[in-house]
Structure formats: structure tokens, C-alpha cells
C-alpha positions in Angstrom: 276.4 49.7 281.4 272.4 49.1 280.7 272.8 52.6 278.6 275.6 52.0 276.6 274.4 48.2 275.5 270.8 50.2 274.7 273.0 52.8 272.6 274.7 50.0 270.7 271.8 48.3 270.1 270.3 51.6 268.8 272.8 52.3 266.5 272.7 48.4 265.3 268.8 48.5 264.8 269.2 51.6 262.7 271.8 50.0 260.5 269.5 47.4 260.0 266.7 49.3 258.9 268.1 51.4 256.6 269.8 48.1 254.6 268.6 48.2 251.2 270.2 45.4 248.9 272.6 47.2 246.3 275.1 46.3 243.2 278.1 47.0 244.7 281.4 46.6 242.3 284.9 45.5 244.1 288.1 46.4 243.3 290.8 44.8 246.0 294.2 44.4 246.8 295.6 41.0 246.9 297.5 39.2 249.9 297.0 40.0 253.2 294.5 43.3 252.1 292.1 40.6 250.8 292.0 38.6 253.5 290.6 42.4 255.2 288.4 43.4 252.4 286.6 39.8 252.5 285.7 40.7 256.0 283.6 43.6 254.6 282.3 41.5 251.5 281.1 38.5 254.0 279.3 41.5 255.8 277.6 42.9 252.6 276.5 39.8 251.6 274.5 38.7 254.2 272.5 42.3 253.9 271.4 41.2 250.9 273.7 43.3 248.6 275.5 42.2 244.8 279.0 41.7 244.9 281.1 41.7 241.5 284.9 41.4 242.2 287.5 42.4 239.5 290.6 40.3 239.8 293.7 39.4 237.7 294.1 35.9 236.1 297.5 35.8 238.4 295.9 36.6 241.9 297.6 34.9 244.8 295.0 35.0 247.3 291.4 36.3 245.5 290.1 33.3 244.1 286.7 32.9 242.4 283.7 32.3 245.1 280.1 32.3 243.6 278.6 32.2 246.7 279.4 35.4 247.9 280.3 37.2 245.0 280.9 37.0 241.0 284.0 37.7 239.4 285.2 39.4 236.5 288.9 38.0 235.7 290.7 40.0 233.6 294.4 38.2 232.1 297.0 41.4 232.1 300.0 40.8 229.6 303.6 41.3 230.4 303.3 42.0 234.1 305.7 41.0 236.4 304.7 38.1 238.8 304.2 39.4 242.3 303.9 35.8 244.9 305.7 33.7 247.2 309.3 34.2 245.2 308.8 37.9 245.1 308.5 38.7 248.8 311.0 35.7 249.7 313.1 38.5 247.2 312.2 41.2 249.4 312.4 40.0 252.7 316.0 38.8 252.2 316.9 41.8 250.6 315.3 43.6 254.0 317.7 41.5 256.3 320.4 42.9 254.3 319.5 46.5 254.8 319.3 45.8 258.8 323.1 45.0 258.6 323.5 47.8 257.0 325.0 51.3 258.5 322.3 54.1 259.2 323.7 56.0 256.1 323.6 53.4 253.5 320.3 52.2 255.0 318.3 55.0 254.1 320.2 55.4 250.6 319.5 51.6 249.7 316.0 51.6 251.0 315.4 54.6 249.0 315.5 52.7 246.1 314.3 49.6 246.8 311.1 51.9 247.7 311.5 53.2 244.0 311.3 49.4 242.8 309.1 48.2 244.7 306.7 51.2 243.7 307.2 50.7 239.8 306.2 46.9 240.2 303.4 47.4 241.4 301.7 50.5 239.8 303.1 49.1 236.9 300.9 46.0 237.7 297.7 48.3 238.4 298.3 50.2 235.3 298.0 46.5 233.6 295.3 45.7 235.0 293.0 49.1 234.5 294.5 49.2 230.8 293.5 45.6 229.9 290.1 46.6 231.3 289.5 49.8 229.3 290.9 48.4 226.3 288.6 46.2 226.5 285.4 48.0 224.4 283.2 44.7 225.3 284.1 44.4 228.9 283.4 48.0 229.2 279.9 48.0 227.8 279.4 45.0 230.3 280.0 47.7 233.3 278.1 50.5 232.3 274.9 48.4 231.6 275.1 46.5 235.2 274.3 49.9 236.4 276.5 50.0 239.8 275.3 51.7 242.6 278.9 52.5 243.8 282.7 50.7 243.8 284.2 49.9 246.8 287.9 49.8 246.7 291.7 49.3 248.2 293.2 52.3 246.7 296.7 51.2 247.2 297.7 51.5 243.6 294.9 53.1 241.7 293.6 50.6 239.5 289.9 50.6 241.3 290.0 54.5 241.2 290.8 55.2 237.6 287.4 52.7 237.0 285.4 54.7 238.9 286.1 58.2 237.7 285.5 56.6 234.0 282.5 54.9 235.0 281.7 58.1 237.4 280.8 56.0 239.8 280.9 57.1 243.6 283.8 55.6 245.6 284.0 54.3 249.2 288.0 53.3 250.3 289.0 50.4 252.6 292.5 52.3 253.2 295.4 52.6 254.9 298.0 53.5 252.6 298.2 55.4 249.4 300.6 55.9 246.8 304.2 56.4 249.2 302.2 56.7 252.3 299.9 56.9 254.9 296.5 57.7 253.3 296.0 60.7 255.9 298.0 62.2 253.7 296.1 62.7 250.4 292.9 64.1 252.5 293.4 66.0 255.8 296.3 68.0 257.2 299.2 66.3 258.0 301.6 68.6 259.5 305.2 66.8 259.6 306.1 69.0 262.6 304.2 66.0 264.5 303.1 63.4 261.8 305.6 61.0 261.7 306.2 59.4 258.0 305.6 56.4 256.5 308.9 54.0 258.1 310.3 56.6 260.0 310.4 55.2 263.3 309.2 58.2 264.6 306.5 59.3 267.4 304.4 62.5 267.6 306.5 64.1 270.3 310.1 64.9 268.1 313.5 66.8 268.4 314.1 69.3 266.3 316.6 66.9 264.6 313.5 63.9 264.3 311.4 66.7 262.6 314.1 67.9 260.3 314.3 64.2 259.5 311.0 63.6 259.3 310.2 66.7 257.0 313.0 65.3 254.4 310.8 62.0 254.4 308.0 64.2 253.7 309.3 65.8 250.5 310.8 62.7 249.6 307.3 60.8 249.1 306.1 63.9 247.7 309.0 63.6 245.2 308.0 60.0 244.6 304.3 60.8 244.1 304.9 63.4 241.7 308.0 62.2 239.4 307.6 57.7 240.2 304.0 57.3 240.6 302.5 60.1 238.5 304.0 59.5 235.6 303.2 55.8 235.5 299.6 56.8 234.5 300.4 59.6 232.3 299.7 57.9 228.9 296.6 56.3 230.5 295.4 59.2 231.3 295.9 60.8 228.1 294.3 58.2 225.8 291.5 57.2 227.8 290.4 60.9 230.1 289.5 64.5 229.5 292.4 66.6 228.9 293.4 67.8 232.6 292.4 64.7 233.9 294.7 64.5 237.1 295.3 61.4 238.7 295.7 62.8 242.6 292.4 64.9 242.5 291.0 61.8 241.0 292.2 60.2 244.4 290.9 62.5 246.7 287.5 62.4 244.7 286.3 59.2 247.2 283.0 59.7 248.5 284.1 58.3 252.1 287.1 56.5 253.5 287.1 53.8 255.3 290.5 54.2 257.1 292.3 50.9 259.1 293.4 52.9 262.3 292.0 53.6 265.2 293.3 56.1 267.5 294.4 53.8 270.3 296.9 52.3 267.8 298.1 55.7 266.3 299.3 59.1 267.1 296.2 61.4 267.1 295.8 63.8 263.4 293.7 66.0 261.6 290.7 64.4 259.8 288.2 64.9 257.5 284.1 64.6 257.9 284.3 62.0 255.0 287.0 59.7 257.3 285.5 57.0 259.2 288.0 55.2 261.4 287.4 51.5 261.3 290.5 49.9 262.6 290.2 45.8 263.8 286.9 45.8 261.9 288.6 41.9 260.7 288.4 41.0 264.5 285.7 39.2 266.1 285.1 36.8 269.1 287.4 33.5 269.1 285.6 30.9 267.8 285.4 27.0 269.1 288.7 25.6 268.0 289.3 22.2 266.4 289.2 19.5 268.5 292.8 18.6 268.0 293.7 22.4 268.4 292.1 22.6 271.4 293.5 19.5 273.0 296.8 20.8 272.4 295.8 24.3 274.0 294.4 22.2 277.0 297.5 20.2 277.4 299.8 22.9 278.0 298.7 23.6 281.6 299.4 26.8 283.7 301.7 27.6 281.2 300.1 28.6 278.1 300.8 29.1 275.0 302.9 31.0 272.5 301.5 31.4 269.2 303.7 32.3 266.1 302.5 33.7 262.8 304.8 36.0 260.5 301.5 36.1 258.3 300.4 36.0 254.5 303.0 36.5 252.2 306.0 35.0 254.5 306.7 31.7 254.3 310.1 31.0 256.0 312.7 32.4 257.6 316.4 31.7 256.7 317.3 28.6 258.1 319.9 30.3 261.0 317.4 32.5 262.1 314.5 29.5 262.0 317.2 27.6 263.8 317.8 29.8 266.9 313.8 30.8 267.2 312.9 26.9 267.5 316.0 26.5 269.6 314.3 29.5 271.8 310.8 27.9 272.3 312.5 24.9 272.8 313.7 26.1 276.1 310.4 27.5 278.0 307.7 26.0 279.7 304.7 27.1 277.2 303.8 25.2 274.2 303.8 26.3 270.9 301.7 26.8 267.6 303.9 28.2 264.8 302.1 28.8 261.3 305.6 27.3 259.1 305.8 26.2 255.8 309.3 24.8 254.7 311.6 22.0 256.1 311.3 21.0 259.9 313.9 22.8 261.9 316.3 20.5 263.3 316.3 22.1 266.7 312.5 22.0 267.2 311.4 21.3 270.8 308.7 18.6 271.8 306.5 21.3 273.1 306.2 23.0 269.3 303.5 22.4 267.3 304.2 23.1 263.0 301.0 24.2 261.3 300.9 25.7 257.7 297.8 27.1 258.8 295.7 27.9 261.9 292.7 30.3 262.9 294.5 33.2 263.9 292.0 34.9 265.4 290.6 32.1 267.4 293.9 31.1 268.7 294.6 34.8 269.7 290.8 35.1 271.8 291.9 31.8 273.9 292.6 32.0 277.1 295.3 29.7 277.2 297.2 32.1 274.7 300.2 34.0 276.7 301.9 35.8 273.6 302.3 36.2 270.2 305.2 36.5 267.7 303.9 38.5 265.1 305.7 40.3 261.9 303.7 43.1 263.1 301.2 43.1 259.9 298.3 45.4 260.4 295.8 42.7 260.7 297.8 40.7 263.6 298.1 43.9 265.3 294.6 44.6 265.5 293.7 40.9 266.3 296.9 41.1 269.1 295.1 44.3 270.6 291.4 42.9 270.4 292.2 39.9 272.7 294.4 41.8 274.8 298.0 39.8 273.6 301.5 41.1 274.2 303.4 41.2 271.2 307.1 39.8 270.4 307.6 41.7 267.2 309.9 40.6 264.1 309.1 43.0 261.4 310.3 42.2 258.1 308.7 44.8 255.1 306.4 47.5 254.6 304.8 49.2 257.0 305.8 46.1 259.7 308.6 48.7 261.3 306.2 51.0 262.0 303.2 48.8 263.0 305.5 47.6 266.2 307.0 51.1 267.3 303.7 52.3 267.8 303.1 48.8 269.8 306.3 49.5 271.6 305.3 53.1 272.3 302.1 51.9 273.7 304.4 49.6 276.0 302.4 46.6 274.2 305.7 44.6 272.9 309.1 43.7 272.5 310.5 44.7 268.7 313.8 42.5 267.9 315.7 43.3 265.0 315.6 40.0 262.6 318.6 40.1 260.5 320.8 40.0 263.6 318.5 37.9 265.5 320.0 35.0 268.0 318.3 32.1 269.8 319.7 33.7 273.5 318.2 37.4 272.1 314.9 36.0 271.1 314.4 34.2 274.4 315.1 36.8 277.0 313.1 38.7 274.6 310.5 36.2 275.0 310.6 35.7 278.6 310.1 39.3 279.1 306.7 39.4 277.6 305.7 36.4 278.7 306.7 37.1 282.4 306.5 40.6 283.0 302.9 41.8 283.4 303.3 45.4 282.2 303.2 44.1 278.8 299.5 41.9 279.7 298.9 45.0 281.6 299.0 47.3 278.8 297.5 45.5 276.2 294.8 44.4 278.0 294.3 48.5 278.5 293.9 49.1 274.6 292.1 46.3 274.1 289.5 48.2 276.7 290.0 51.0 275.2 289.7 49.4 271.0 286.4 47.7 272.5 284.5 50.7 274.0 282.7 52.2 270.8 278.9 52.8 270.3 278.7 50.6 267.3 281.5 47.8 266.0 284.0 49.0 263.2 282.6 46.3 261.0 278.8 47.5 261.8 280.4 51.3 261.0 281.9 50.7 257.8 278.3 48.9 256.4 276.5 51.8 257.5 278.4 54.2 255.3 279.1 51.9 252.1 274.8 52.1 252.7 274.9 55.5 252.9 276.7 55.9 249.7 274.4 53.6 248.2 271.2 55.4 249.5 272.3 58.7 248.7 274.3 57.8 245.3 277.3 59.6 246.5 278.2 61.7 249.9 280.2 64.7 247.9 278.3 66.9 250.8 281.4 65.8 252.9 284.1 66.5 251.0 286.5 69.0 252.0 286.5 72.0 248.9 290.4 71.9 249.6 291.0 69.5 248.0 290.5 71.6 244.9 292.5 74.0 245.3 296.5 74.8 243.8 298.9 73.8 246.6 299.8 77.3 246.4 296.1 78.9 247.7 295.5 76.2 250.3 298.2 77.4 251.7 297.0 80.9 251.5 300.6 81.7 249.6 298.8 84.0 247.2 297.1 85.7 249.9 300.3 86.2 251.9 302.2 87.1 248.4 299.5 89.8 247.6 299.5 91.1 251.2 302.7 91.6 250.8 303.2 93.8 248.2 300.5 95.5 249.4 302.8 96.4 252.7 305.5 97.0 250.3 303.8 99.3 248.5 302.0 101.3 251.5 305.9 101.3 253.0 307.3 102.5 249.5 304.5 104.8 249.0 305.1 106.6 252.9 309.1 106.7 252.1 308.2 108.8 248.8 305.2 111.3 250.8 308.1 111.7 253.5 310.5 112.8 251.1 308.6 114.9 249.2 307.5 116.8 252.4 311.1 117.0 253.6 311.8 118.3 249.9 309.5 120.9 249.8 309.3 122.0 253.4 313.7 122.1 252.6 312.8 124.3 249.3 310.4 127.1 251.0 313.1 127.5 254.0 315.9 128.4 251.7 313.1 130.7 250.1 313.1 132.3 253.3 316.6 132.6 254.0 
């Protein structure tokens, strides 16, 4: 124990030392990816280093904050307005697709992925254009002299700024373009990779992997003929000729991936690729005081906290109406993050809150479960403290945020759409009461918690490292350059090949002309 806390401490110390205050320019996501990539600003700022943020005029969640970064705010015309009435659109259209057969499912989700994709790229490609259209605003970046641009590639806004003001690029990634962000960099085999929402572990059927290989060429068909071509007039006014959008993707100095392997199914990786899933945790904080009277009151029981996070805020009312009719009927209090009208069916021992410290509510030990949407962020904060999960996914990468939980024997995934107030309470009382799911979690949390130095502490050191060594191209992988066709080594195969052919062709035509003449000088004979 002495020599691991001296390792960390070693590791921390060097950190430290080798902090040197730089100009750092940000390019974020908005909604719940902000509330991530502030964690990393917060971090940078207190080690002393410049923090410009680029952000649109219609951001939901990045607001201006002078003292902990500056912003540049640039007013994109004719995009499409991506808040709260948005994802109220797309989480009712979701329910619909759960009542859906398996058939017309996958057709209808299909294209909803296709929409869903065009809004926002076409939103990015908005944002980048307005910037580099901009001759002014583009003088005003080169001549702050960045040492590097940290970005959420999720659309490729902050990536096309980077390669024009060749900047070097560190990620804060998970996902990128129509999936995960493995993908674009390392080996992804989809004989054991499961795709982006396919419900799917690393040990298939033959039948999951035929299905999962269709996914596969699917998103490559939606990279190269929805995303692709989104940029293509970009590209062409305002790059060299050539200019390729994905190699301009995999270009990133280092990524900064979301996961860590106690979460997901072990992959392939590159050098470049540090893991720095639940860097957004940290230790539960003191608790208001009203907060933490209510946590106090509720006894030997505990408490069941509710948070369907960011960009959710309410349910339809039937489905509101049979989970407060659920946590009406058990012994445990309640904190539920809810905006919208009172449910009529709310129990005494429920507490409504529009907000609440997440985090600090999860770390308390009077906290017995939580019912989560299964966004990456809760997930990470449900695995930190050691919480079981009930899981309600609703969009995105939600569905498979929970299987992986519900692989790891971690929660209880209930299907939302269909969901009534007898389902949700078994379900309930079956994390709460059986103590393989406490158990379980409590076992990744060990796991997520034994590292030489904090994910947080890791990602700092190598946005530094960038900084100190203006780039880390040493690390990337040279296949990355290369046609699809020689990584594969399909040239090499092709021209070994013919090569066979040729040596069998060529021993067919020797034989025969031996048989030919060795036939010729024995009728000679005769």
C-alpha cells in the first residue's frame, strides 16, 4: 500500500514539475460533453494555462466565464436550433421505435441516424464556415500564437480549425462521426468489436457477428456518402486540393479517450490513445444543509437518487406517473432531478429538485441506487462510488452504456416506452435488495480506482506534453496513411498472387512442352 501511494505521488510530483503555463485554444461540444470538457478546463486553469473557448451565439450549456477562460462567440446563420424542444423531439420519437417490431426498428432507426447526423454536421459546418469566412476573426487566431487546440471531435468543427491553423490537436473523445472513436485510429475487428447501438458483447454467434459486420459497413456507408460530403465544398474553397477530411481526423496528436477498460470490452489501441474514463469524478463533496438533512432523515433505508441527465427534461406524463407511483411504494426516500408539472402520484418520501450535485449525492453513503438514463458521465460517477444502476435509456449511445453495465452484472436495463409502475418497482427492489448488484459495482469501482495516477491527472500530463513538445506526431501510427487497400496488405496478396499464377502457368507450359517433345523423338524412333 506505502508503495503504491509513493508511486502515485511520484507520478503527481512529476506532473507538477513539468507544468508550464500555455495558450491553449478550445473547441467543445455542447450539453452534457461540456459539462466533461469543463472538468479538464477547471484543471488547466489552475496550472496556470490560457483558455480561449469558441462557442456559437445559440449554445445551450457553454456560457461565457471570464474567470476561467475567454470566449470567442461566433453567430452561425440559418442553422437549425438544437435545445430542450429538439431532444424532447427525439426522445419521443425513441419511445416510438421501442414499440416498434425488430424489423422496422432497425429500418426506422436507420434513418433517424441519417437525420440526426445531417443536423448536426450541418451545424459544425456553420460554425467552422462563419469562422473562416471571417478574414478578421482569422487574423485574430493566427497572431494569438496557440500552442495547441484541444477539442471534442464529435462533429469536426474544432478539427477543420486546427489543420488550417496547423495547429497540434489533443481529443477529449468518445465518439466520432457514426461511431465509436476506436474506430478512426486502431484496429477494430468487427469479429469481436461490437458497433455503435448494437447491443452486442465481445463474445458473438456467428449470426451477432454477421449482424454486427452489416452495422460496420453501414457507418462506413454513412461516413463516406452522409458525413463526407457535408464538408466537401468547405474543403474545396478553403484547403489544398486533396485535402481529406478523415486523414485530417486521424491527424490528432493524442486522444484523450472516455473509456476505461473496466467499463468496455478490451480492443486494439494506439501509443497516441490515453484512456481517461471518469476523469469528471471526484470525492463527494459536503452536501447542502437541507440536502443533507433529507439524506439523514431517511434512516436504515437510504436513498434512491433519480437523474435522466442534461438534455432530458421529462418524461411523458404515463410513464412519470407509474415511476412516482413506484417510489411511492418503498421504504427509501427519494431525490429526483424533474423539471415539468408535479406528478399527481408522487409519494411523501420523494423529494423534486430541478437540480442537484450529482456527484456528491452519488459518493454518500446513505445512497442505495440510482436511476440513470445511462449517459456516459452518470455511468462513470455510478461506478466511481460503487452504485447499482436502474437503467432507462432513452438516445444515443444510452442503449449501449447499460448493456455493458448489465454485462458487468452492475444494473437492471428496463425498456422505457413500455415501462409500468409494477415493472419499474420489482425492477427497483431487485437492485436495491439483492446484493450482487452492490457487490458488483462495488468490484469495478475497486478496480476504476486502482491506477498509478488519476484520469484527470493523466489527461493534464499529456495536453502538457503536447504543449512542451509542440506536437507528439512521434506516436502516430504511419497507417493511418496508407489506401484502405495496402493496410490491408490487398496489393501484396493481389501481386502474390499472380505471381503463383504465373509460376503455376509457367510449370503447366515447361510440362507440356517436355511431354511434347519427349512424344516427338519417340515417334522418331518408332
Amino acid at each position: 500500500m506505502r508503495s503504491k501511494q509513493l508511486s502515485s505521488l511520484t507520478c503527481l510530483l512529476f506532473v507538477i514539475c513539468c507544468c508550464h503555463g500555455g495558450n491553449i485554444l478550445v473547441w467543445p461540444e455542447d450539453g452534457s460533453h461540456w459539462v466533461n470538457m469543463q472538468v479538464i478546463l477547471s484543471k488547466l486553469h489552475s496550472r496556470s494555462h490560457s483558455l480561449t473557448v469558441v462557442r456559437s451565439s445559440k449554445s445551450w450549456y457553454i456560457q461565457e466565464n471570464p474567470s476561467l477562460y475567454t470566449t470567442i462567440t461566433v453567430n452561425p446563420m440559418g442553422t437549425e436550433d438544437v435545445g430542450a424542444d429538439y431532444f424532447k423531439m427525439l426522445i419521443d420519437r425513441s419511445l416510438a421505435l421501442q414499440r416498434m417490431s425488430p424489423f422496422f426498428h432497425f429500418m426506422e432507426q436507420q434513418k433517424d441516424i441519417i437525420s440526426v447526423l445531417k443536423v448536426f454536421h450541418n451545424g459544425a459546418l456553420q460554425m467552422i464556415s462563419t469562422i473562416l469566412d471571417n478574414a478578421a476573426l482569422v487574423e485574430r487566431l493566427r497572431e494569438a500564437k496557440f500552442d495547441l487546440l484541444l477539442t471534442d471531435p464529435a462533429f469536426p468543427a474544432g478539427v477543420l480549425l486546427a489543420n488550417f491553423l496547423h495547429l497540434p490537436m489533443v481529443y477529449n473523445v468518445r465518439w466520432l462521426n457514426a461511431g465509436d472513436a476506436h474506430m478512426q485510429i486502431a484496429p477494430s475487428p468487427p469479429s469481436y468489436i461490437p458497433m455503435y447501438n448494437s447491443l452486442l458483447h465481445d463474445q458473438m454467434s456467428f449470426l451477432q457477428r454477421t449482424e454486427n459486420v452489416l452495422l460496420y459497413l453501414i457507418s462506413l456507408l454513412q461516413e463516406r456518402y452522409i458525413i463526407v460530403p457535408i464538408y466537401s465544398e468547405l474543403l474545396k474553397h478553403h484547403f489544398p486540393p486533396g485535402t481529406d477530411l478523415l486523414s485530417m481526423q486521424q491527424s490528432a496528436d493524442i486522444w484523450l479517450m472516455r473509456v476505461d477498460f473496466v467499463f468496455e470490452f478490451p480492443r486494439p489501441t494506439m501509443p497516441n490513445v490515453v484512456y481517461i474514463g471518469g476523469f469528471q469524478c471526484q470525492p463527494a463533496q459536503a452536501l447542502p444543509a437541507e440536502l443533507e438533512e433529507f439524506m439523514q432523515s431517511s434512516g436504515d433505508h437510504g436513498v434512491v437518487i433519480m437523474s435522466l441527465g442534461a438534455a432530458v427534461s421529462a418524461l411523458p406524463t404515463a410513464i412519470t406517473e407509474a415511476v412516482a407511483r413506484a417510489f411511492a411504494g418503498i421504504p427509501q426516500k427519494v431525490i429526483w432531478r424533474y423539471h415539468g408539472e408535479r406528478p399527481s402520484s408522487l409519494g411523501n418520501n420523494t423529494l423534486l429538485l430541478e437540480w442537484f450535485p450529482q456527484n456528491d449525492l452519488l459518493g454518500h453513503p446513505k445512497t442505495r441506487a440510482f436511476v440513470s438514463h445511462g449517459g456516459t458521465n452518470s455511468v462513470y460517477e455510478a461506478i466511481y462510488h460503487g452504485v447499482p444502476v436502474l437503467a432507462l435509456p432513452l438516445l444515443f449511445d444510452q442503449f449501449d452504456n447499460v448493456f455493458r453495465l448489465q454485462v458487468r452484472g452492475v444494473a437492471r436495463v428496463l425498456q422505457v416506452a413500455t415501462l409500468t409502475s409494477e415493472e419499474f418497482l420489482e425492477a427497483l427492489k431487485d437492485v436495491l435488495e439483492n446484493p450482487l448488484y452492490r457487490n458488483s459495482v462495488r468490484k469495478l469501482s475497486e478496480l476504476h480506482r486502482d491506477q498509478p495516477l488519476s484520469p484527470l491527472d493523466s489527461a493534464t500530463f499529456w495536453i502538457e506534453y503536447v504543449i512542451r513538445q509542440k506536437g507528439a506526431a512521434h506516436l502516430r501510427s504511419e497507417g493511418n496513411n496508407l489506401p484502405w487497400f495496402s493496410y490491408h496488405s490487398l496489393d501484396v496478396l493481389a501481386f502474390l498472387l499472380t505471381l503463383t499464377v504465373i509460376a503455376l502457368l509457367t510449370s503447366v507450359y515447361v510440362c507440356k512442352l517436355l511431354c511434347c517433345r519427349k512424344s516427338i523423338k519417340k515417334r522418331k524412333v518408332e
